[in-house]
N, C-alpha and C positions, 0 to 999 in steps of 0.2 A: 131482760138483760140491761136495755140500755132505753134512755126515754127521749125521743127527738121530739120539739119542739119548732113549731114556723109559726112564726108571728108574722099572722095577718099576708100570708102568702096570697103571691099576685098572677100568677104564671100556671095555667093546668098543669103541662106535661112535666113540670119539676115534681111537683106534687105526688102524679102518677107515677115518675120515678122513685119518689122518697119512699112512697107505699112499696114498692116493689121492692127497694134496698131494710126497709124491716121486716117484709117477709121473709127475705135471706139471711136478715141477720140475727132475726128474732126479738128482735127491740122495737117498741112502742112508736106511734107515731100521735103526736097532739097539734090539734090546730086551733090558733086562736081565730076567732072573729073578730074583723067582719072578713072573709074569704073574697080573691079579688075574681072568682067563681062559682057555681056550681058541684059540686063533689060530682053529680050525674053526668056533668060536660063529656062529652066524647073525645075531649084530647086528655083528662084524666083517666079515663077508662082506657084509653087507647093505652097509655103508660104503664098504669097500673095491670091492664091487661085484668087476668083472672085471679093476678096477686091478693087484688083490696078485699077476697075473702078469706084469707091466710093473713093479712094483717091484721092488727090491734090498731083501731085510727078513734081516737075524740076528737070531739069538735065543743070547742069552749067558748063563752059570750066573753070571757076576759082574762089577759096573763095571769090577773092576780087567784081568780080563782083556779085554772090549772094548776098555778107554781104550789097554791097552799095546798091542795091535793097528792100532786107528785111527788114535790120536794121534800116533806116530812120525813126526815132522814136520810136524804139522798142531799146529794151536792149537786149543783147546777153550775152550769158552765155557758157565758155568751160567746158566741163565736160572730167575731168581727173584726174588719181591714182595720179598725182604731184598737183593737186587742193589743196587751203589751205582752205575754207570753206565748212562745210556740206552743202551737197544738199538739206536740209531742212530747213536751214536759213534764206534764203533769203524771203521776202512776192510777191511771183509771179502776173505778170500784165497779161492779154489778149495783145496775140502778141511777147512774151516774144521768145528770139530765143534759142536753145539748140545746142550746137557744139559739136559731139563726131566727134575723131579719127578713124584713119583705124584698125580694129580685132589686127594687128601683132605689132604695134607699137607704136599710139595711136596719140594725136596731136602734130605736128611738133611743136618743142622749139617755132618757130619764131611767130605761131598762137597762140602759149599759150603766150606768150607774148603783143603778141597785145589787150588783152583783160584784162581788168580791174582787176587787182588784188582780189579785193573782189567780183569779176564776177568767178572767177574759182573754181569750185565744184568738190568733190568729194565722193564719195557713201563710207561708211565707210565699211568695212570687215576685219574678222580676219586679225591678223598678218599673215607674211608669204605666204599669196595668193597675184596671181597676177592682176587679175582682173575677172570683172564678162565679162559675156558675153555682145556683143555689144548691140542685141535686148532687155535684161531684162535689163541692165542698163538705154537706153532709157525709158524701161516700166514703171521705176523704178521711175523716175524723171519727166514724162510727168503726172503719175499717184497723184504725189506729189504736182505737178503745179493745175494740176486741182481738186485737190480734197482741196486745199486751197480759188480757186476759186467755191466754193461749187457745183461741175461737174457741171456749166453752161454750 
C-alpha cells in the first residue's frame, strides 16, 4: 500500500510502534542506517509486540539506496515542521513513499531538499510546539493516505 520511511531513527519504542501501525495498515516499513538501536532491543519488541512478524521492515546502509529501490514510480513525500504543504493536500496513490526524520532533529537540509517542493508536508500544530511525536506523526499521515484511499 504505502512505504514508510525513518531516516536513521533514534528512539526503540517509536519504531516498535511504526512496525505495528504497518501491520495494521498494511504498508511497508524502511529503515535507513545507522539505527540509534538494535532492532532486537526489548523496548522495540515490547512496541512492536508480535506485530514485526506481520510486518514488511528493511533495513538499508543508505537513503539513496532505498529511495532508488522504492521510489521507481512511486512519489515520495518528506514529512517535516520546515514542510510548506499540509499533510492533507496532496490526493495520495498506492505506493506513495513517506520520509520522516530522526526524533532529535528531523530530516537533514540536504534530504529535504532533494524532494520536490510541493512533496514536503507538514502536520499543522499549535504555535509554539515543537513537534509531534515521530510514531503519531507517522499514524497521523498513513492514516490520512489511506483513508483517502477509501482503507483498501
Amino acid at each position: 500500500m504505502f512505504h514508510i520511511v525513518l531516516y536513521q531513527p533514534e528512539i526503540p519504542p517509536n519504531t516498535g510502534n511504526i512496525i505495528r501501525l504497518c501491520a495494521n495498515s498494511g504498508s511497508k516499513l524502511h529503515l535507513i542506517e545507522p539505527l540509534g538501536f538494535d532492532l532486537s532491543e526489548k523496548a522495540v519488541r515490547r512496541a512492536g509486540m508480535d506485530y514485526a512478524e506481520l510486518a514488511n521492515v528493511t533495513t538499508w546502509p543508505t537513503f539513496e539506496s532505498c529511495l532508488e529501490s522504492i521510489a521507481r514510480g512511486n512519489r515520495w513525500f518528506a514529512i517535516s515542521t520546515r514542510g510548506t504543504v499540509r499533510y492533507d493536500q496532496p490526493r495520495f496513490r498506492a505506493g506513495d513513499v513517506f520520509v520522516f526524520g530522526p526524533e532529535t532533529r528531523g530530516l537533514p537540509q540536504p534530504v529535504l531538499e532533494r524532494c520536490p517542493p510541493e512533496h514536503r508536508l507538514f502536520i499543522p500544530m499549535r504555535p509554539g510546539n515543537r513537534s509531534l511525536n515521530l510514531s503519531n506523526a507517522a499514524a497521523v499521515v498513513v492514516f490520512e493516505a489511506w483513508r483517502q484511499r477509501n482503507f483498501e
